[in-house]
KOLLUM-328454 format. One record per atom (N, C-alpha, C, O, CB): residue in one letter; z, y, x. Coordinates in pm, 1 decimal. Each point is the difference from the previous one (the first is absolute). Glycine has a CB too. Example, Ala and Ser with C-alpha at 12.3 -4.5 7.8 and 13.67 -1.06 7.14 Angstrom:
REM KOLLUM-328454
<kolfi resn="a" up="780.0" north="-569.0" east="1319.0"/>
<kolfi resn="a" up="0.0" north="119.0" east="-89.0"/>
<kolfi resn="a" up="0.0" north="120.0" east="90.0"/>
<kolfi resn="a" up="66.5" north="-1.9" east="103.6"/>
<kolfi resn="a" up="58.1" north="-115.4" east="-292.8"/>
<kolfi resn="s" up="-196.6" north="222.3" east="154.2"/>
<kolfi resn="s" up="6.0" north="119.0" east="82.0"/>
<kolfi resn="s" up="73.0" north="109.0" east="-77.0"/>
<kolfi resn="s" up="16.9" north="110.8" east="50.9"/>
<kolfi resn="s" up="-231.4" north="-173.6" east="67.5"/>
***
This chain:
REM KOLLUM-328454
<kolfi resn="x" up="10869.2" north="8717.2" east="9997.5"/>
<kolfi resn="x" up="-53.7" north="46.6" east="125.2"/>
<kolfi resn="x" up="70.8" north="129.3" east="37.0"/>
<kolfi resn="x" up="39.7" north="69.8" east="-93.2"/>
<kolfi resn="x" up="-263.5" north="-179.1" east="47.5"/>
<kolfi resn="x" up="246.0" north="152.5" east="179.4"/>
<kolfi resn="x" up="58.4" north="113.6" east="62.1"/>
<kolfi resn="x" up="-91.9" north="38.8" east="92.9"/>
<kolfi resn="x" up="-93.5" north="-65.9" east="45.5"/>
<kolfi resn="x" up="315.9" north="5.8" east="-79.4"/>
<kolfi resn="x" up="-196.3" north="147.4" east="53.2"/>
<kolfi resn="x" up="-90.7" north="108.9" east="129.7"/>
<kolfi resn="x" up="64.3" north="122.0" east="-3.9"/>
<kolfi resn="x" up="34.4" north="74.5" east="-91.7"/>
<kolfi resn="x" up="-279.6" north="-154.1" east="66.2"/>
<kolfi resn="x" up="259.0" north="85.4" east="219.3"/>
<kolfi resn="x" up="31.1" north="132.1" east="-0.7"/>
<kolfi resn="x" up="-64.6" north="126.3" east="-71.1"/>
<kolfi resn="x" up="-105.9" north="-31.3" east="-54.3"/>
<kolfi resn="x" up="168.9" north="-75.1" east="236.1"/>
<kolfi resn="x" up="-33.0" north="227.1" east="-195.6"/>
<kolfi resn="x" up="-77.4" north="86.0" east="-90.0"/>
<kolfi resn="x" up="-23.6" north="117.2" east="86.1"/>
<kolfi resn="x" up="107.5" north="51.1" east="31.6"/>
<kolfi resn="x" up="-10.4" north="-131.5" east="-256.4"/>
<kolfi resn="x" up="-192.0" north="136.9" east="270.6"/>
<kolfi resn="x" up="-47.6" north="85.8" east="82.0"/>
<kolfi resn="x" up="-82.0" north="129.0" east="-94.2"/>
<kolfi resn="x" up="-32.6" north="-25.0" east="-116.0"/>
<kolfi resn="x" up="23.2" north="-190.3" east="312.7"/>
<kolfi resn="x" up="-24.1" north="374.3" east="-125.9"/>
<kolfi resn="x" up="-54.6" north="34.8" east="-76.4"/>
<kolfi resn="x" up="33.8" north="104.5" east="-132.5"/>
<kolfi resn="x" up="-83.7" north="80.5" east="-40.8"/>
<kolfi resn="x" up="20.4" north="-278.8" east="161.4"/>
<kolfi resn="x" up="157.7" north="187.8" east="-161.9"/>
<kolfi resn="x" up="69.6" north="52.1" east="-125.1"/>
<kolfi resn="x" up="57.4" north="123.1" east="32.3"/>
<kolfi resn="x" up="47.4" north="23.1" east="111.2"/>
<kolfi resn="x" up="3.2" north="-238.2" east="-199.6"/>
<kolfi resn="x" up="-52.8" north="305.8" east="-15.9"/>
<kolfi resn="x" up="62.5" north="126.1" east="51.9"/>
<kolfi resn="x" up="181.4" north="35.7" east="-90.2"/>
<kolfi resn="x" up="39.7" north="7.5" east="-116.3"/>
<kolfi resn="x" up="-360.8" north="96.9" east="164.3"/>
<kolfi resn="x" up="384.6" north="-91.2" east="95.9"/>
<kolfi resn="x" up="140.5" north="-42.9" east="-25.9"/>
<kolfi resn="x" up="70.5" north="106.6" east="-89.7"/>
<kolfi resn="x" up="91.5" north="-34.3" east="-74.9"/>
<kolfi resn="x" up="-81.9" north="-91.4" east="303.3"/>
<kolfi resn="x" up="-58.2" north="272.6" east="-219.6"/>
<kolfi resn="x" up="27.7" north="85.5" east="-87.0"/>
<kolfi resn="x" up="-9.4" north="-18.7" east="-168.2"/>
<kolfi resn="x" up="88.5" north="30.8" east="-79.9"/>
<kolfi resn="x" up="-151.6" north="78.3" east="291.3"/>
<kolfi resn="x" up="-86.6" north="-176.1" east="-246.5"/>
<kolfi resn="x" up="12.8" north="-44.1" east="-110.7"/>
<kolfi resn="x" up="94.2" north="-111.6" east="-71.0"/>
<kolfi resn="x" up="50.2" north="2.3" east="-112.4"/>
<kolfi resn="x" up="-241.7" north="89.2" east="174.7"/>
<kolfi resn="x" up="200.6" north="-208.5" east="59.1"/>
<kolfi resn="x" up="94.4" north="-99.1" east="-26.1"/>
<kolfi resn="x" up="145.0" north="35.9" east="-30.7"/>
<kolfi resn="x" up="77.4" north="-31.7" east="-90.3"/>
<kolfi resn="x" up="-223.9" north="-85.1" east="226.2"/>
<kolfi resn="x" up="153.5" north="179.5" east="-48.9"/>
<kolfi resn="x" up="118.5" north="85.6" east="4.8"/>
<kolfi resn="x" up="61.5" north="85.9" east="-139.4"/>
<kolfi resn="x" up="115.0" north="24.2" east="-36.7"/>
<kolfi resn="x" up="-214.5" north="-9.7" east="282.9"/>
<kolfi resn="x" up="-15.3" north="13.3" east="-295.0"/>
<kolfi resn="x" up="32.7" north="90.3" east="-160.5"/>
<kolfi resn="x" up="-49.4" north="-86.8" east="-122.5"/>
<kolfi resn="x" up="24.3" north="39.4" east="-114.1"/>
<kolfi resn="x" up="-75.2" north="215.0" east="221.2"/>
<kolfi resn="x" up="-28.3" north="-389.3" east="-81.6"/>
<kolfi resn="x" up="-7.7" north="-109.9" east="-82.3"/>
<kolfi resn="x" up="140.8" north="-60.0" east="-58.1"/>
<kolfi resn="x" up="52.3" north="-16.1" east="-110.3"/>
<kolfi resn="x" up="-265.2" north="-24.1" east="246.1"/>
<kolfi resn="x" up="244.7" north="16.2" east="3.2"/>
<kolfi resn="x" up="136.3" north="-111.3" east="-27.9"/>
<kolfi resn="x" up="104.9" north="95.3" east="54.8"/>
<kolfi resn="x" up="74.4" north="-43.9" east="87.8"/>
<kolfi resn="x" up="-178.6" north="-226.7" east="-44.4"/>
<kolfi resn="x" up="116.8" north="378.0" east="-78.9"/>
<kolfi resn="x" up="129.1" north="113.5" east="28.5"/>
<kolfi resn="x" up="112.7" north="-67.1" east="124.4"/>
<kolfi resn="x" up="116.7" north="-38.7" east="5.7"/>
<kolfi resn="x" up="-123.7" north="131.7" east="-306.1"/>
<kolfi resn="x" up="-96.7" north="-79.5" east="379.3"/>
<kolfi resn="x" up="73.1" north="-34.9" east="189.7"/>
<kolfi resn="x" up="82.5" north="77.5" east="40.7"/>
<kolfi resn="x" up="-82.8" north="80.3" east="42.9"/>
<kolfi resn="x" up="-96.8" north="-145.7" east="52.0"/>
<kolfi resn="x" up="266.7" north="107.8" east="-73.0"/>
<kolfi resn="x" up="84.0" north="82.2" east="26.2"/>
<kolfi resn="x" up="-45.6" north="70.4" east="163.0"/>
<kolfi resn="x" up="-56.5" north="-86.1" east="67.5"/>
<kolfi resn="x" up="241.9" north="-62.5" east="-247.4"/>
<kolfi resn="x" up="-176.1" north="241.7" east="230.2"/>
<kolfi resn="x" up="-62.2" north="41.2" east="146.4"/>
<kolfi resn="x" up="39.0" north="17.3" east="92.5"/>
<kolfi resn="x" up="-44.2" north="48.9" east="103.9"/>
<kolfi resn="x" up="-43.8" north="14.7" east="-178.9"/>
<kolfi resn="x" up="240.6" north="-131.4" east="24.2"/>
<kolfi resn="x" up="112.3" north="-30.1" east="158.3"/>
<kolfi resn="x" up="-36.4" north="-189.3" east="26.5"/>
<kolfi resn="x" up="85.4" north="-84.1" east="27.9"/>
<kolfi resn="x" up="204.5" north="307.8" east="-109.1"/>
<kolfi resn="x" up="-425.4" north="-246.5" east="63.4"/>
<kolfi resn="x" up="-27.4" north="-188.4" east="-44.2"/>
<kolfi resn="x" up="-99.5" north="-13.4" east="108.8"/>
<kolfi resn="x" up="-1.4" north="122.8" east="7.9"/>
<kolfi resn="x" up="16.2" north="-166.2" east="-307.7"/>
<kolfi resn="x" up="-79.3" north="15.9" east="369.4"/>
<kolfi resn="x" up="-86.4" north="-36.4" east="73.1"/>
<kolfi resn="x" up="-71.5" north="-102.9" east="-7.4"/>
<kolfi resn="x" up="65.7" north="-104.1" east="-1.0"/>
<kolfi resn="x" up="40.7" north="207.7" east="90.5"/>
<kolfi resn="x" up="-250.0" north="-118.8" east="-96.8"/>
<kolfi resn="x" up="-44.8" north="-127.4" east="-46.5"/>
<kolfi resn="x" up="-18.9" north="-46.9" east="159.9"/>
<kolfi resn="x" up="2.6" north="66.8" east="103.4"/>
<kolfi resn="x" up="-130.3" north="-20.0" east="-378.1"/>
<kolfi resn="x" up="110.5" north="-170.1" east="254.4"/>
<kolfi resn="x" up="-27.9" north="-109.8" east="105.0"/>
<kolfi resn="x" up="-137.9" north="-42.5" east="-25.4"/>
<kolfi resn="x" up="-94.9" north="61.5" east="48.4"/>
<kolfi resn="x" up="333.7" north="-146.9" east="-31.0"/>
<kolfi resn="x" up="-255.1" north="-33.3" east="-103.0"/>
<kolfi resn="x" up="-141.5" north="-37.2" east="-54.6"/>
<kolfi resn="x" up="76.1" north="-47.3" east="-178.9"/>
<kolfi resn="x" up="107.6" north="-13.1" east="-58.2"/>
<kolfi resn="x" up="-281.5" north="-107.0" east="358.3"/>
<kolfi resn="x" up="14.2" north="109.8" east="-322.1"/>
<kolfi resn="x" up="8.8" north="-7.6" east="-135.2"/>
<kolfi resn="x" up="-127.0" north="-115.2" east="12.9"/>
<kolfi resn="x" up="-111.6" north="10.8" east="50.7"/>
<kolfi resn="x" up="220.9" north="261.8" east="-158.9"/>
<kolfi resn="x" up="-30.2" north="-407.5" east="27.6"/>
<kolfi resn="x" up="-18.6" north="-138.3" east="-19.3"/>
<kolfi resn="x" up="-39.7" north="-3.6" east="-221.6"/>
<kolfi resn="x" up="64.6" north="16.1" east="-103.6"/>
<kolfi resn="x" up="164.3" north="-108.6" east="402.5"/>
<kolfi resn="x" up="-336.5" north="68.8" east="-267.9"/>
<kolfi resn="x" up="-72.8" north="-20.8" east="-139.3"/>
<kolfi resn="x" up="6.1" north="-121.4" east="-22.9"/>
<kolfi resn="x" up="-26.8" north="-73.4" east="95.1"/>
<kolfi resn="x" up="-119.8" north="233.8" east="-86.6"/>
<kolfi resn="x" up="185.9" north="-228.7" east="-149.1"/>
<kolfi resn="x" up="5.3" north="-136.3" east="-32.6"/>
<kolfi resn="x" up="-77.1" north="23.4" east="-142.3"/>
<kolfi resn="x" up="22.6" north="87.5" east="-83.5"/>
<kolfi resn="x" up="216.6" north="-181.9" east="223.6"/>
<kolfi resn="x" up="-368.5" north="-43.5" east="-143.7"/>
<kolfi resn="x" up="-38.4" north="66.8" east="-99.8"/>
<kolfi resn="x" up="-117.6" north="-161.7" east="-26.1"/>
<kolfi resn="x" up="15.7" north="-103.0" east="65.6"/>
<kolfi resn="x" up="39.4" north="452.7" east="-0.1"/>
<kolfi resn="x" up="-160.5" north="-332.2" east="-170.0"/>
<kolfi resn="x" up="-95.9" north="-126.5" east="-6.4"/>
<kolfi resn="x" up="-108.3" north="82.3" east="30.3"/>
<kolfi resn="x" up="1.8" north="113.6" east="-47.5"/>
<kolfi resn="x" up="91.3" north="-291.3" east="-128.6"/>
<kolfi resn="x" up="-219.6" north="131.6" east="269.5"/>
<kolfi resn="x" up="-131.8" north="82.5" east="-4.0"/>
<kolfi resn="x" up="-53.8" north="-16.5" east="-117.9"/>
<kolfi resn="x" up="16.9" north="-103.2" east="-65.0"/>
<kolfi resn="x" up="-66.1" north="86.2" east="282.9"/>
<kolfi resn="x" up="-10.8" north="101.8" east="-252.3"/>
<kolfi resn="x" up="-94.7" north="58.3" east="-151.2"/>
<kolfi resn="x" up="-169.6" north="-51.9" east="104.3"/>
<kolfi resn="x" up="-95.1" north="7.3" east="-77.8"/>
<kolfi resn="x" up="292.3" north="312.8" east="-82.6"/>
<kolfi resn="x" up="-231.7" north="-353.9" east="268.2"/>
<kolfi resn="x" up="-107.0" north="-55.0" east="14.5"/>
<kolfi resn="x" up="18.1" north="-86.3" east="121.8"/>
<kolfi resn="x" up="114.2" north="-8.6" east="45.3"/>
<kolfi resn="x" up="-234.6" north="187.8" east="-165.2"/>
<kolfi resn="x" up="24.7" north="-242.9" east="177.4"/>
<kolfi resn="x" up="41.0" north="-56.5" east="110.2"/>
<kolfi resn="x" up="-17.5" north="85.7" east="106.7"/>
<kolfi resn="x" up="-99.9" north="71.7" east="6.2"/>
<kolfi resn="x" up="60.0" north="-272.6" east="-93.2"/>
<kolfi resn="x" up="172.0" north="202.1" east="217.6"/>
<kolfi resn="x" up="-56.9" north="90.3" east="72.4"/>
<kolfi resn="x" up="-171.9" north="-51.2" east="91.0"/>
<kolfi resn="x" up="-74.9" north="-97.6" east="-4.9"/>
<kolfi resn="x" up="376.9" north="185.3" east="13.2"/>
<kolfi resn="x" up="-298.6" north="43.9" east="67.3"/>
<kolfi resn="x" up="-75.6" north="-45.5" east="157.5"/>
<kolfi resn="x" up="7.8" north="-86.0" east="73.3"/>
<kolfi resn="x" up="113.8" north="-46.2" east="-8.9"/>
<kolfi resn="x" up="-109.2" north="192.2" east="25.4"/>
<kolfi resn="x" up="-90.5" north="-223.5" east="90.3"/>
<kolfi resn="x" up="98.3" north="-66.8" east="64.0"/>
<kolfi resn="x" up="-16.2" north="90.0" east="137.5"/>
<kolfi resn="x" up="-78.0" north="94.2" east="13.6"/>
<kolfi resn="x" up="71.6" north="-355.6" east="-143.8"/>
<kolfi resn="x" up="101.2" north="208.7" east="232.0"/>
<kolfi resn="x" up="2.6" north="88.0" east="108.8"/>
<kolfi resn="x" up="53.5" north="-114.7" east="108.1"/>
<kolfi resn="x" up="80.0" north="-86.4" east="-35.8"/>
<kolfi resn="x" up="-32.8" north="345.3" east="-98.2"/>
<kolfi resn="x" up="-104.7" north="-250.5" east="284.8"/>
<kolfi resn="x" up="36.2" north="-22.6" east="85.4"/>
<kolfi resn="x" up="92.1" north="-17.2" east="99.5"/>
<kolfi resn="x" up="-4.0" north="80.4" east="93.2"/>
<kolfi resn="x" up="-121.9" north="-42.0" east="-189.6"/>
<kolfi resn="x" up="215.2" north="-133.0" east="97.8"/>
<kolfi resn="x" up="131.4" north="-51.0" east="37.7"/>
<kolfi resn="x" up="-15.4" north="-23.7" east="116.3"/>
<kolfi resn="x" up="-102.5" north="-65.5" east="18.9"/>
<kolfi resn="x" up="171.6" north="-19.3" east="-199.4"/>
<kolfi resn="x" up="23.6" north="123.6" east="329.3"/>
<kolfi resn="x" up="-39.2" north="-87.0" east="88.7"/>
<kolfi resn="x" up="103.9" north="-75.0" east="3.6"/>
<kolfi resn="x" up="73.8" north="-3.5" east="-98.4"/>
<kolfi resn="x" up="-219.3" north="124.2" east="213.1"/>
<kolfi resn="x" up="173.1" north="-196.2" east="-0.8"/>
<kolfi resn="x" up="60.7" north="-140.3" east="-40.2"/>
<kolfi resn="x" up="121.5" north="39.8" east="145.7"/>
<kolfi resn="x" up="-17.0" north="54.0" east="109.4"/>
<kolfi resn="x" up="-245.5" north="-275.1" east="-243.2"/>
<kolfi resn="x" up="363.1" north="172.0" east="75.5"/>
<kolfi resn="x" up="161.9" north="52.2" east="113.0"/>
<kolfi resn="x" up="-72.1" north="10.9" east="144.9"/>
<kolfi resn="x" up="-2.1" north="114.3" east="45.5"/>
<kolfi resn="x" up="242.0" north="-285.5" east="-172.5"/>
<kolfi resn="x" up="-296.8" north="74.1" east="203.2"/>
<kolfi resn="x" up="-22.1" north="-10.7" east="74.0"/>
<kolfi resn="x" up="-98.1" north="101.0" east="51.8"/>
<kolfi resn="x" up="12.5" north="34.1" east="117.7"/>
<kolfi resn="x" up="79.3" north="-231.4" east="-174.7"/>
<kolfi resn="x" up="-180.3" north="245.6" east="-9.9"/>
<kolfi resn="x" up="-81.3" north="88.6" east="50.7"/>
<kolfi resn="x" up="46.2" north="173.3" east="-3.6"/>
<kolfi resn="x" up="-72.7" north="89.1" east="44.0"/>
<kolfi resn="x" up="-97.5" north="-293.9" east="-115.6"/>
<kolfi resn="x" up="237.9" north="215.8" east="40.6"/>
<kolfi resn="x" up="91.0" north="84.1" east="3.3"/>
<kolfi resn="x" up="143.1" north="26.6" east="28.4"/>
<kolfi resn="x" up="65.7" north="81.3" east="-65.0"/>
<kolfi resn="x" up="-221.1" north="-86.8" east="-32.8"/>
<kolfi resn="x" up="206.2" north="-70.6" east="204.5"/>
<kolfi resn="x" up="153.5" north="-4.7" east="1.6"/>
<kolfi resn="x" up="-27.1" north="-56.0" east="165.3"/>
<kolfi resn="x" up="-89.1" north="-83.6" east="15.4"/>
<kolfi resn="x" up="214.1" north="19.0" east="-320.0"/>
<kolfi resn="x" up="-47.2" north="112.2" east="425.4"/>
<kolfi resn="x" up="30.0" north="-29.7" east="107.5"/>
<kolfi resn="x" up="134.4" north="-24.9" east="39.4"/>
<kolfi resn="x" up="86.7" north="83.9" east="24.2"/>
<kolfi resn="x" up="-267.9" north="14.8" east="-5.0"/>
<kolfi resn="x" up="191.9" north="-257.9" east="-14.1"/>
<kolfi resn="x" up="82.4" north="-56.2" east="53.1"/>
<kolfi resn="x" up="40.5" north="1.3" east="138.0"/>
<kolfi resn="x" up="-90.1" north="-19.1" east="81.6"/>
<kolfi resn="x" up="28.9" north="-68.6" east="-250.2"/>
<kolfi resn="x" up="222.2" north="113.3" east="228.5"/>
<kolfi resn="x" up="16.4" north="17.6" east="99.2"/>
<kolfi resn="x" up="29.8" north="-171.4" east="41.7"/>
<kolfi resn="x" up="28.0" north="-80.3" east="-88.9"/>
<kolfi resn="x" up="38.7" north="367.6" east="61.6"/>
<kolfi resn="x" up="-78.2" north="-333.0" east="187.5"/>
<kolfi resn="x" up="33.9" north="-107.0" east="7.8"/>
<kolfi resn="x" up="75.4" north="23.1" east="135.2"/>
<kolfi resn="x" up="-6.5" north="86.3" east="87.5"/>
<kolfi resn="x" up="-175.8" north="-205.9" east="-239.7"/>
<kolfi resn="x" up="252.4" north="12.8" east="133.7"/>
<kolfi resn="x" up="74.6" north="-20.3" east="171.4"/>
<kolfi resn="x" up="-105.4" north="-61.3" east="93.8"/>
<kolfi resn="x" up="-79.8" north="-87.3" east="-33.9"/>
<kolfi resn="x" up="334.6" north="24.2" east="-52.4"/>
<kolfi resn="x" up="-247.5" north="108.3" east="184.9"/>
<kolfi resn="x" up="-122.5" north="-70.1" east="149.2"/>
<kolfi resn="x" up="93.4" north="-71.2" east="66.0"/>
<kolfi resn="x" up="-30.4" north="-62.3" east="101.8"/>
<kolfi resn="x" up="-148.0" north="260.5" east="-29.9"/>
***
């Protein structure tokens, strides 16, 4: 499983994994197995969220 990773403080990451500080992060992508099951959470579906342009 992957998920973006939100949240984290980049200074520490930064002196975890010796980041150099001319590096800029973008996002940080966690790959990993859940240790429980998550939550579930509410999806909406393409359509209810996405506006299609059409020709008239």
């Amino acid at each position: 499983m992957t998920v973006a990773m939100l949240g984290y403080h980049v200074e520490q990451f930064r002196k975890g994994f010796f980041v150099s500080d001319n590096l800029v992060y973008v996002l940080m992508i966690t790959v990993g197995k859940a240790a429980a099951p998550a939550h579930s959470t509410v999806r909406l579906c393409v359509d209810e969220v996405t506006y299609w342009n059409a020709r008239v």
